[in-house]
C-alpha positions in Angstrom: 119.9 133.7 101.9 117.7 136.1 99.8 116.0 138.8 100.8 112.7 139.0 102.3 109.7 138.5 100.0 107.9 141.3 99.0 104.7 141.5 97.3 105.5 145.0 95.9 107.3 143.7 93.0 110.3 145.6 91.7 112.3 143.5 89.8 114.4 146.7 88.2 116.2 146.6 91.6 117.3 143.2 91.2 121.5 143.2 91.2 122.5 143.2 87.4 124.0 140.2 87.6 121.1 137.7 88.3 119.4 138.5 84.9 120.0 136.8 82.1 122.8 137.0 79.6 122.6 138.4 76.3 121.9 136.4 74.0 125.6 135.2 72.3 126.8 136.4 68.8 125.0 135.5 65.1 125.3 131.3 64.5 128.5 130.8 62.9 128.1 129.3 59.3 130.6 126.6 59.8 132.2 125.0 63.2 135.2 123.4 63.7 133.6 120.1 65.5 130.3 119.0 66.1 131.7 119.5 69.7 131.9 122.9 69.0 128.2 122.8 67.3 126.9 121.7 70.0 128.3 123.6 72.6 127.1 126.5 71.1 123.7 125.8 71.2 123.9 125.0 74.8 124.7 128.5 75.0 121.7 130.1 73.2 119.5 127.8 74.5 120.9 129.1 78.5 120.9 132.6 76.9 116.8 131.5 75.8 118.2 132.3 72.2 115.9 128.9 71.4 115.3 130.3 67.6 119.1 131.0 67.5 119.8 127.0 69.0 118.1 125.9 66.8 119.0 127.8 63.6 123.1 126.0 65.3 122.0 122.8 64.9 120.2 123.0 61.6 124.2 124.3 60.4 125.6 121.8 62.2 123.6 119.4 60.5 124.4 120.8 57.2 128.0 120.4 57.7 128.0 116.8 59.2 124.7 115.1 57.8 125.1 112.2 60.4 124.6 114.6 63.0 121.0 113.8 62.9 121.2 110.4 64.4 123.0 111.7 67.3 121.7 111.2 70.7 123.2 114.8 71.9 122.3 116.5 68.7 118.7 115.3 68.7 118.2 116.2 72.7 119.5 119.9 72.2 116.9 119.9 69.1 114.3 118.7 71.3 115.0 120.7 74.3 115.1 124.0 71.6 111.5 122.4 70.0 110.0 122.3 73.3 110.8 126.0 74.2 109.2 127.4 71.3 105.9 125.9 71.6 106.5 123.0 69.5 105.9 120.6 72.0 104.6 117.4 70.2 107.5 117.5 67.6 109.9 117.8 70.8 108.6 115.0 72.5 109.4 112.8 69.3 112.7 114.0 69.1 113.4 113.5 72.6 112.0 109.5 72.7 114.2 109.1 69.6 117.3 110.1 71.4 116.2 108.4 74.7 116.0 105.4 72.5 119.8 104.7 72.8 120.1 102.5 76.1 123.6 104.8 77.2 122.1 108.4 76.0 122.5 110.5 78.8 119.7 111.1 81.4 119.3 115.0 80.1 117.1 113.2 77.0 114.9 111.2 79.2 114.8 113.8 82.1 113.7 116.1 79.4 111.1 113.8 77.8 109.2 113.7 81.0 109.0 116.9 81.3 107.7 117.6 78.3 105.3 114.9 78.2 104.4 116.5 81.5 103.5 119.8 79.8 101.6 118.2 76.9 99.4 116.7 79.4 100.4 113.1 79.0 100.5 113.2 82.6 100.4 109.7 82.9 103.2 109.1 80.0 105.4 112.0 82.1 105.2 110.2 85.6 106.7 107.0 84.0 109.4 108.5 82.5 110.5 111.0 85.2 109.6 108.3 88.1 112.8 106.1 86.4 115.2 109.1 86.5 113.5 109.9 89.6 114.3 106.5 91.1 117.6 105.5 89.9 119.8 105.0 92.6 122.9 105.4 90.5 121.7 108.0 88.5 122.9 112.2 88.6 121.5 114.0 91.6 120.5 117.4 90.3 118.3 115.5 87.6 116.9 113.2 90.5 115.8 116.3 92.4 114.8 117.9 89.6 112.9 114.6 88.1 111.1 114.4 91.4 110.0 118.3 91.2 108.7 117.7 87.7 106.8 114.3 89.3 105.1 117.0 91.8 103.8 119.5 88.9 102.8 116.1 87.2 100.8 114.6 90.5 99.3 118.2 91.4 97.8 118.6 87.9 96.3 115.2 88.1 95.1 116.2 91.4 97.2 114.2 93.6 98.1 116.6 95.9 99.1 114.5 98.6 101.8 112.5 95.9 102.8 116.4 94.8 103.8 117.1 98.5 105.5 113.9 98.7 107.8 114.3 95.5 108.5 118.1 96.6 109.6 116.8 99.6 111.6 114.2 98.2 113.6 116.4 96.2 114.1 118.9 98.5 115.9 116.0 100.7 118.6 115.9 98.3 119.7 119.5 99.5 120.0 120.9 96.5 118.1 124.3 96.1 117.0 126.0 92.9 114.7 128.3 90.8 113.0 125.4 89.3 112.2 123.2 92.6 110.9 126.3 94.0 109.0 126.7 90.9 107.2 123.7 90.5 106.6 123.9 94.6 104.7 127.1 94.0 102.7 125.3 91.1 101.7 122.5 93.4 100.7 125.7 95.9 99.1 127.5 92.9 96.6 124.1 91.9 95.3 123.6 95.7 94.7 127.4 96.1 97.3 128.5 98.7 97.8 131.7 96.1 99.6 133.5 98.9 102.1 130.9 99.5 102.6 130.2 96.2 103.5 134.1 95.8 106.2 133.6 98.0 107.9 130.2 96.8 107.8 131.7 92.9 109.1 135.1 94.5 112.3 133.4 95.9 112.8 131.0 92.8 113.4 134.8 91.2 115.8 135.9 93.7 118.0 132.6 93.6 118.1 132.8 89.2 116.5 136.0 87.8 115.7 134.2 84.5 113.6 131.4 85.5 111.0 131.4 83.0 108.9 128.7 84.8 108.9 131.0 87.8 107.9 134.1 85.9 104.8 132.1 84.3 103.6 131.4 87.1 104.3 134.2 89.7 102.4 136.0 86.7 99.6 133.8 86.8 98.8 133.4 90.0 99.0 137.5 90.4 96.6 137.8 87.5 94.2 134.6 89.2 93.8 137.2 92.1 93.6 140.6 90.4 96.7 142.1 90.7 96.9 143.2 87.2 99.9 146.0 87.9 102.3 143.3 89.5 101.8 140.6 87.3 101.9 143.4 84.1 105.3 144.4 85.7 106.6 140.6 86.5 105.7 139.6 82.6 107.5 143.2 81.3 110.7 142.1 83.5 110.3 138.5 82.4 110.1 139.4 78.6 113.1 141.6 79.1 114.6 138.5 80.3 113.0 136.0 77.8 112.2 137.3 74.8 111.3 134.4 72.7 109.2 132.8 75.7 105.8 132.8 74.1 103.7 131.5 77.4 104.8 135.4 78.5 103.7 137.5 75.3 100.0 135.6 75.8 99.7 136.1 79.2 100.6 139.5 79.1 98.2 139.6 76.0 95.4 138.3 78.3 96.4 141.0 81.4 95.6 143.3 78.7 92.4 141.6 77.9 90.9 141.7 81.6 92.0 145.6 81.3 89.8 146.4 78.4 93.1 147.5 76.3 92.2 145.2 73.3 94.6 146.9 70.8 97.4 146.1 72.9 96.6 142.6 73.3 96.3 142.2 70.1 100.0 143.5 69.3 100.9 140.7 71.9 98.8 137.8 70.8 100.3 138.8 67.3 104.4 138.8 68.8 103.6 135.3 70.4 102.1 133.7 67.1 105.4 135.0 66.1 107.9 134.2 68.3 107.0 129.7 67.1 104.7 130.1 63.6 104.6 126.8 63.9 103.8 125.9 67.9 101.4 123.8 68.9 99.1 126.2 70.2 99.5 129.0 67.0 95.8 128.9 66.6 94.6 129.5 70.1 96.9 132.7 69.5 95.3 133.6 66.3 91.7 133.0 67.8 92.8 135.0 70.9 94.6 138.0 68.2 91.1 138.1 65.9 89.3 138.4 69.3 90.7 141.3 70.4 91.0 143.0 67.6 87.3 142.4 67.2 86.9 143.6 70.3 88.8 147.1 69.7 87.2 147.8 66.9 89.3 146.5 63.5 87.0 144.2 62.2 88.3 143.6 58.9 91.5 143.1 60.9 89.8 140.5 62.7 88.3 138.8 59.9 91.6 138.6 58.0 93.4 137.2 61.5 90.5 134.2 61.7 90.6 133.3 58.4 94.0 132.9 58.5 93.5 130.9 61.4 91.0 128.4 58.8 93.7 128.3 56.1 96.7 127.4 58.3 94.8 125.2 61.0 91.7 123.5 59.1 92.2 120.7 61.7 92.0 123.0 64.5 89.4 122.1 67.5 88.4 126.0 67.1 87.1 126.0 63.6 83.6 125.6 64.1 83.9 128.7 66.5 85.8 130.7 64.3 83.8 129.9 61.1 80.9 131.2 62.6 83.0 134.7 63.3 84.1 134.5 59.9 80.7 134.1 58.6 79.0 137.0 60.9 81.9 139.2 60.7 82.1 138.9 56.6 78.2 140.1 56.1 78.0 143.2 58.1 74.7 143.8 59.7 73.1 147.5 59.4 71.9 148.6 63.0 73.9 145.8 65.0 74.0 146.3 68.8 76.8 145.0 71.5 75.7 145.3 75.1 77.6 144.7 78.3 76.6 144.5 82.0 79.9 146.3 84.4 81.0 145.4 86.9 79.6 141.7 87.2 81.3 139.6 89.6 84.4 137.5 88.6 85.2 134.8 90.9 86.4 131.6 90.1 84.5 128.5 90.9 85.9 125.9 92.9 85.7 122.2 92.6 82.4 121.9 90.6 80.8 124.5 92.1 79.7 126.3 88.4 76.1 126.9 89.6 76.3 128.0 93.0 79.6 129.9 91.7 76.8 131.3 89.1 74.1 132.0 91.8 76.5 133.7 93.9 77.6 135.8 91.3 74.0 136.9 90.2 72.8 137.3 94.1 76.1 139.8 94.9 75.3 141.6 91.3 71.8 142.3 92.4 72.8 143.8 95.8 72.0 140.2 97.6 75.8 139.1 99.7 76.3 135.5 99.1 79.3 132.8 98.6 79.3 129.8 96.5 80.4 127.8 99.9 76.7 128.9 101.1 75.3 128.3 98.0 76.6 124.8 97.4 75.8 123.7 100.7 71.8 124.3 99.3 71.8 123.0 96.2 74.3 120.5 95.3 73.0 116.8 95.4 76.5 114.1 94.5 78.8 116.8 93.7 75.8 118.2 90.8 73.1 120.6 90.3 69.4 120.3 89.4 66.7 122.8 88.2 64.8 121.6 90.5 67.1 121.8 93.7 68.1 125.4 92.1 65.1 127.0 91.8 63.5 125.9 95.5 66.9 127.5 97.0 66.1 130.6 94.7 62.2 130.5 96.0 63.5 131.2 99.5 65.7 133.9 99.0 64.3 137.2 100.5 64.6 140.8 98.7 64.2 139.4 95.3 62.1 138.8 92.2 62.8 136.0 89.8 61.6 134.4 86.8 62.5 130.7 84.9 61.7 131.2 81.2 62.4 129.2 77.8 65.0 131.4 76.6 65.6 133.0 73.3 68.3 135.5 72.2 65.8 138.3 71.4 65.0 137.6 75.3 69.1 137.7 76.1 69.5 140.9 74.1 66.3 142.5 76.0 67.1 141.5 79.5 71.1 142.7 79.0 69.3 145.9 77.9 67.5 146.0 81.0 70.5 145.6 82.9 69.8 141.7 84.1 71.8 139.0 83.8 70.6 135.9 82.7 71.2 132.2 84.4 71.5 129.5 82.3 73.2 125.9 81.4 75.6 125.0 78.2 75.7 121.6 77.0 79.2 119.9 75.9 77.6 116.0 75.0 75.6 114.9 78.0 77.4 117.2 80.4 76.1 120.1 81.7 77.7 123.8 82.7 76.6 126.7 84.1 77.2 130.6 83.5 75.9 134.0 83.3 75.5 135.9 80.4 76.1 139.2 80.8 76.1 140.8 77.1 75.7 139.6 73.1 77.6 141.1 70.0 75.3 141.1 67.0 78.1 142.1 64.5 80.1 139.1 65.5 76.9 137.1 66.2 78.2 136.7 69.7 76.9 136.2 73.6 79.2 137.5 76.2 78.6 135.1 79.3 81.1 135.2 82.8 82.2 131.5 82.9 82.8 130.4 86.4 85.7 128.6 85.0 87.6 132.0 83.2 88.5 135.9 84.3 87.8 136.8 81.8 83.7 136.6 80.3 84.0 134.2 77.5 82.5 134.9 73.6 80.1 132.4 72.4 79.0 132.4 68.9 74.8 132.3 68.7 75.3 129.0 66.4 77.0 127.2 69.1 75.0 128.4 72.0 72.0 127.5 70.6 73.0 124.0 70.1 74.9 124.3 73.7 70.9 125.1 74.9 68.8 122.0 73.8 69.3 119.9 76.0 67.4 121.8 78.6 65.3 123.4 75.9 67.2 126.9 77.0 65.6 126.9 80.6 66.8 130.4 81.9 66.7 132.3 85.2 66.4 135.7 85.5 66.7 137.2 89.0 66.0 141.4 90.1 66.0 143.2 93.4 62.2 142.9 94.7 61.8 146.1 93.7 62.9 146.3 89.8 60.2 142.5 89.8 59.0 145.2 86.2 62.1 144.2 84.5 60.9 140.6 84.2 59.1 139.7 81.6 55.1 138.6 82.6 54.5 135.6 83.9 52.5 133.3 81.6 48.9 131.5 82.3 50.4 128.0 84.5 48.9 126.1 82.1 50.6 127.6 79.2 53.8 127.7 81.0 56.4 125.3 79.4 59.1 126.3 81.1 57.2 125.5 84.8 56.1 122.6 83.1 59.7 121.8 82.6 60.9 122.2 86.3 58.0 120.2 87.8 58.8 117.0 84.9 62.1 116.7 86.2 61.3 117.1 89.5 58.7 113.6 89.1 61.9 112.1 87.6 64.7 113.1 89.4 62.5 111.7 92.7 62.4 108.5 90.7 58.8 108.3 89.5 58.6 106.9 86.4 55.1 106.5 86.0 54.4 109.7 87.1 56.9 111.6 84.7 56.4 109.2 81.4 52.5 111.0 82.1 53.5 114.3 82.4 56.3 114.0 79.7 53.7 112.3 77.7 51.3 115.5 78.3 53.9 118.5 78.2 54.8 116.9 75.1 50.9 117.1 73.8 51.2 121.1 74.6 54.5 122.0 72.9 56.0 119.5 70.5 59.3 121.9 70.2 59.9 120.9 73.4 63.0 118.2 73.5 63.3 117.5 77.4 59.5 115.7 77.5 61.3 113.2 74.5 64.4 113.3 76.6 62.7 112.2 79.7 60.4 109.1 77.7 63.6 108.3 76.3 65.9 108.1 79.2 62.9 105.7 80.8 62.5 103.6 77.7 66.6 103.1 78.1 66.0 101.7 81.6 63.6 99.7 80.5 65.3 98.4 77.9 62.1 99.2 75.5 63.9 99.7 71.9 61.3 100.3 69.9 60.1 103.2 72.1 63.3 104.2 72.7 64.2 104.5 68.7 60.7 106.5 68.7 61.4 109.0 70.8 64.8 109.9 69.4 63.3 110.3 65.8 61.1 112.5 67.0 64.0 114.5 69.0 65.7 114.7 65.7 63.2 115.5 63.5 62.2 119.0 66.0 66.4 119.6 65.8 68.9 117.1 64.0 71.6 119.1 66.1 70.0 117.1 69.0 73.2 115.0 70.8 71.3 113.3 73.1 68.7 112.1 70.3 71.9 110.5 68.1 73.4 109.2 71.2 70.2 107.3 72.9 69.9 105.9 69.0 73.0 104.3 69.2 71.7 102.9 72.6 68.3 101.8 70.9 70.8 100.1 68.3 72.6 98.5 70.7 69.8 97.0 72.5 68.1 95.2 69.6 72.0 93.5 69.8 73.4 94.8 66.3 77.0 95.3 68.0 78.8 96.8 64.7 76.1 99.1 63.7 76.2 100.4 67.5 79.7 100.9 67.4 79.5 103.1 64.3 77.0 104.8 65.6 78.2 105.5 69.1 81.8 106.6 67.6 79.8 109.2 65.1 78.0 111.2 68.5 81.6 110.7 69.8 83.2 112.7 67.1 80.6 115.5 68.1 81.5 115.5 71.4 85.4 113.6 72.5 84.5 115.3 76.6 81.1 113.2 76.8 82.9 110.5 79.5 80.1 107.6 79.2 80.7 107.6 75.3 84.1 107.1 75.6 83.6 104.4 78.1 80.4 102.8 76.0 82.9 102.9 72.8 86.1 101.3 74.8 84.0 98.5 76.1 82.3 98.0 73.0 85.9 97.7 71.3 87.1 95.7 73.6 83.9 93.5 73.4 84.6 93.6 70.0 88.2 91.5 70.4 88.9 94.9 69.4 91.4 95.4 72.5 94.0 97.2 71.3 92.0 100.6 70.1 89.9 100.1 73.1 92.6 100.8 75.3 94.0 103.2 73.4 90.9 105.1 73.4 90.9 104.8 77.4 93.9 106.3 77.5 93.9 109.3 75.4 90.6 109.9 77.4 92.5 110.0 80.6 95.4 112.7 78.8 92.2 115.2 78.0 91.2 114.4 82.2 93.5 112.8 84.1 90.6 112.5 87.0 88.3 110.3 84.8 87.7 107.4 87.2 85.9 105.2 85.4 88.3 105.1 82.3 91.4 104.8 84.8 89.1 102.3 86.4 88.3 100.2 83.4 92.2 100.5 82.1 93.3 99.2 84.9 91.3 96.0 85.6 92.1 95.3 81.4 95.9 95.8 82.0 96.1 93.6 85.6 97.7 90.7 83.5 99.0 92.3 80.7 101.0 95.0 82.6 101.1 94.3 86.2 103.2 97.9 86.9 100.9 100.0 85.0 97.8 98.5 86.3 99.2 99.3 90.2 99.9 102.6 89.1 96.1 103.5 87.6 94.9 101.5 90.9 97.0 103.7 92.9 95.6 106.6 91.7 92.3 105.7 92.0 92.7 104.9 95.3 94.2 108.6 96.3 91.4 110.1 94.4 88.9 108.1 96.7 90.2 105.7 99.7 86.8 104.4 99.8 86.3 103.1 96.4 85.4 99.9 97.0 86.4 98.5 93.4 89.6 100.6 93.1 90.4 98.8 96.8 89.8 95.9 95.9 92.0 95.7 92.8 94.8 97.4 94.1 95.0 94.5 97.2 94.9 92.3 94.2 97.8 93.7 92.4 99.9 95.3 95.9 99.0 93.6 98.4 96.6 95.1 101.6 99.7 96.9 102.7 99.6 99.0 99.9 95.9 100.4 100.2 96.4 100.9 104.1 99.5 103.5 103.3 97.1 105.8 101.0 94.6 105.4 103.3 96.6 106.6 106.7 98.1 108.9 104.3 94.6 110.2 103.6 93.8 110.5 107.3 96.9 112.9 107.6 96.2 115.3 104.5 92.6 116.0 106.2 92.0 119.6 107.3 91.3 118.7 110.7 94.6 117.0 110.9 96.5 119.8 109.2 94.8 122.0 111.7 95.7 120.0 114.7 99.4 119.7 113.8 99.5 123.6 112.1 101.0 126.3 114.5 98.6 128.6 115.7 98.4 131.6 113.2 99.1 129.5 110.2 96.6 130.3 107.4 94.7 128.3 105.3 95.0 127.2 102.0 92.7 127.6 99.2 89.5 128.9 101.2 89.5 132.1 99.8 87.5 133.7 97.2 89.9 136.2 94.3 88.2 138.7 92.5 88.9 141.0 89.2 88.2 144.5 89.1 87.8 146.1 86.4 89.3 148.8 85.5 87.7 152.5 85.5 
């Protein structure tokens, strides 16, 4: 057995003969067999020589062109793309040599796994779960299959299927790095950090080189602030794995949360390196211009985004980094950055982004308070309001606060004074939100701590002021009772939009229609820049399925900002109300390209599609929403009831799901008796009763800690 786990990481003192091998000699130009060919590769690819594999196989190839079509030669290919970041490209090669019905079970085992990692959870379950199940099949890729299902399952959020698979696998008696690995990322997603710690600690001790298990010991050190261990776990694990590019970018981001830019830079830089062409090579260059930005290299920075634009014009980050391209290439005489120190980083839990905020904000000022406390005030069905916000923040004692219509001349004087600033960010329809805690005028940037990210997160002005309309940049600014002169004055209540603002969605959010179409009607009649009066007439007019009004409103949105979402979106609706289908669709799927996160346009285009005897892309469309988030209900929902009598199997499965997400879904119930059987829905739900934590209480011995109630903080460094 291993020694005892220590959280005082010294992996120097590990024996010499648990790391990993050197990598073998230079690729031979020519083999004697393709036997040989392969072989070889094997080797660099267990040495993590993955550039050296593959450079093997592209000889091999050279010599013995058919070489291509082989099942072996194009798993080793794969399993060599997939290591270097190339992810998409290994998962076609992999499918290709799975195609052959008696290719070995490495190729398909391997093909789950990476679908896993590309976040085609749902894909990766169905391949792994027939390696996983196949009563004939190899053992260690059975357990290992089911250990892959349980990373799978926990990132979907299944945690009680993750604890089932782990379990399973660990029933075959066969112990490893990489069950212990995946065991500590099931740990790792519910929050146990500490136990997580330990499982990734003795998947080092059995095999030294476990790359998997280095990841993530790393990142769930640097989740909880332990910069020195996890710097020393990544600096052992690169010594180990050189060309393993997950480690040169975490390390970079360690770095980052330290304030040594320059340095994360140089490893940014080595992981863009390390794959030119992986997937993710222009997250790296985003991430390298960053923090070059940040230490000071400029032109540097410039250079490193703009080759960002000219290698990756596809990229989902253009937008962003045209704007730093565009800043950063006129240089502005006099430009200012400002920080605040020493602002709280904690990570929000579940959907806990504004009491996660408010917490933040309340400990900043001198004011002790958790998100848990927080929530329990102000969240109404798992969501925030203004209106719920601001009477929690009316009753708080020792402070002085202020709601405002925002500007960044305000941000920039407020971060001057020291106070952070409360507002919400707009991605489609759905709402987020954050502090921000500084602005960079040279790179045209605000610096805001995003409950969701260590790290505070850059913004570029053109994005957040299009991020801001939807609430019309609503902002709270809160100071100790004594420092109430850092506020800016309170305006006459007449002349006071932004109190106008809170008290209109107050009317509507309690349901008064009347009452709110009046006051939108007048708050509209005071400022005409205002958007959420229109928003509020037009969000009645849609429930009362008035077109013409509806089509009014959003004109008159677009025509005060033609960046204005909902104003395109609700358009669509006013289209698809006076029954022109087609048109609808079009424009629907145009507000979609804007925004692929916003859930109800993705549902409103699928069932248009399919309304459409446009089935196919419908479904297709559900589908690749569920990939971006595998907890989206009401797409797994509406799959599922269309594929009941095409594809019995994969219907049960998205039923199944649903129904571990939520045992009381009355629909998901419903259809899952209808495809399973009663029996079926009564196993989740007495599994259910089991996974509470009053039942894991009961049955826990005494002194057993808890999992994921604790709150992880950053310090920054002096």
């Amino acid at each position: 057995m291993p020694h005892a786990y220590n959280s005082n990481f010294n992996f120097r003192s590990f024996p010499l003969g648990q790391r990993g091998m050197a990598p073998g000699d230079v690729t031979a130009q020519s083999f004697s067999s393709r036997k040989v060919c392969l072989a070889r590769a094997r080797e660099h690819i267990a040495n993590h020589a993955y550039a050296a594999a593959e450079q093997t196989l592209t000889r091999g190839c050279e010599q013995w062109p058919d070489l291509s079509f082989d099942s072996e030669w194009l798993t080793v290919l794969g399993h060599a793309a997939w290591r270097r970041h190339r992810k998409r490209e290994a998962a076609g090669l992999l499918r290709r040599a799975a195609r052959e019905e008696d290719t070995h079970v490495e190729s398909r085992f391997l093909l789950g796994r990476v679908l896993v990692d590309c976040g085609m959870f749902d894909r990766g379950v169905e391949v792994l779960r027939r390696v996983a199940d196949d009563a004939d099949g190899l053992v260690p890729y059975r357990a290992h299959a089911l250990s892959a299902l349980c990373v799978a399952y926990a990132a979907m959020g299944l945690n009680k299927s993750a604890q089932d698979a782990i379990e399973k696998a660990a029933a075959f008696g066969l112990v490893s790095a990489q069950l212990l690995a995946d065991e500590g990322y099931r740990l790792l997603r519910i929050g146990a950090f500490k136990e997580a710690e330990v499982q990734l600690a003795k998947a080092l001790q059995i095999d030294a080189t476990c790359e998997d298990a280095f990841e993530r010991l790393a990142g769930v050190l640097y989740v909880q602030g332990k910069l020195d261990s996890a710097m020393e776990v990544l600096a052992y694990a690169i010594e180990q794995s050189a060309e393993h590019l997950p480690l040169h970018q975490l390390m970079g981001e360690v770095h980052v949360t330290r304030n040594k830019h320059r340095e994360a830079a140089a490893f940014f830089k080595h992981a863009a390196e390390i794959s030119p062409d992986g997937d993710n090579v222009d997250e790296l260059l985003y991430l390298q211009g960053r923090a070059l930005h940040r230490a000071g290299f400029s032109e540097q920075a410039l250079a490193c985004f703009r080759q960002l634009l000219e290698r990756r014009p596809r990229s989902s980050l253009v937008p962003e980094v045209q704007a730093r391209v565009n800043a950063l290439g006129a240089p502005k005489k006099g430009a200012r950055t400002r920080r605040l120190e020493n602002f709280p980083r904690v990570l929000q839990k579940r959907s806990y982004c504004a009491p996660n905020t408010l917490a933040n904000v309340l400990r900043y000022i001198g004011q002790p308070a958790t998100q848990e406390d927080v929530a329990a005030r102000i969240l109404r069905q798992g969501s925030t309001r203004w209106p719920d916000l601001m009477d929690f923040v009316s009753e708080q004692k020792g402070i002085a606060y202020r709601l405002v219509k925002g500007s960044l001349d305000l941000i920039r004087e407020m971060v001057d004074k020291g106070v952070p600033v409360v507002t919400t960010e707009y991605q489609g329809l759905s709402g987020h939100m954050l502090a921000v805690i500084g602005y960079d005028d040279a790179g045209e940037l605000i610096i805001a701590q995003d409950p969701n990210y260590i790290e505070p997160v850059e913004i570029s002005y053109a994005a957040f002021r299009k991020s801001w309309l939807h609430d019309d940049a609503l902002c709270l600014l809160m100071v100790p009772q004594g420092k109430s002169a850092l506020l800016p004055p309170a305006p006459e209540p007449a002349l006071d939009s932004a109190r106008g603002m809170l008290e209109l969605l107050r009317v509507f959010n309690g349901g008064n229609l009347r009452l709110a179409a009046e006051q939108a009607q007048r708050l509209h009649e005071l400022d005409k820049t205002l958007l959420t009066p229109l928003r509020v007439l037009a969000e009645i007019a849609i429930d009362a399925k008035a077109e013409t009004e509806l089509r009014g409103y959003c004109e008159a949105a677009l025509k005060v900002s033609s960046d204005c979402f909902w104003a395109r979106r609700h358009l669509a609706a006013a289209t698809l109300l006076s029954g022109k289908l087609e048109a609808a669709l079009r424009q629907f799927r145009q507000a979609l390209a804007l925004h692929r996160d916003d859930h109800l346009l993705v549902i409103t285009v699928a069932e248009l599609l399919i309304a459409l005897k446009r089935k196919k892309p419908g479904l297709a469309l559900l589908a690749r929403a569920l990939e971006e988030d595998p907890q989206f209900r009401r797409a797994r929902l509406r799959l599922a009831q269309e594929l009941a009598e095409a594809d019995k199997p994969a219907a049960t499965w998205h039923a199944r799901v649903l129904v571990e997400f939520d045992p009381t879904d009355a629909q998901a119930r419903e259809l899952l008796t209808q495809l399973a059987g009663e029996t079926a829905v009564r196993e989740i739900e007495s599994a259910a009763k089991k996974d509470t934590p009053a039942a894991k209480a009961k049955a826990a011995p005494a002194g057993t800690p808890t999992s994921g109630e604790e709150e992880f903080e950053v310090e920054e460094d002096e």
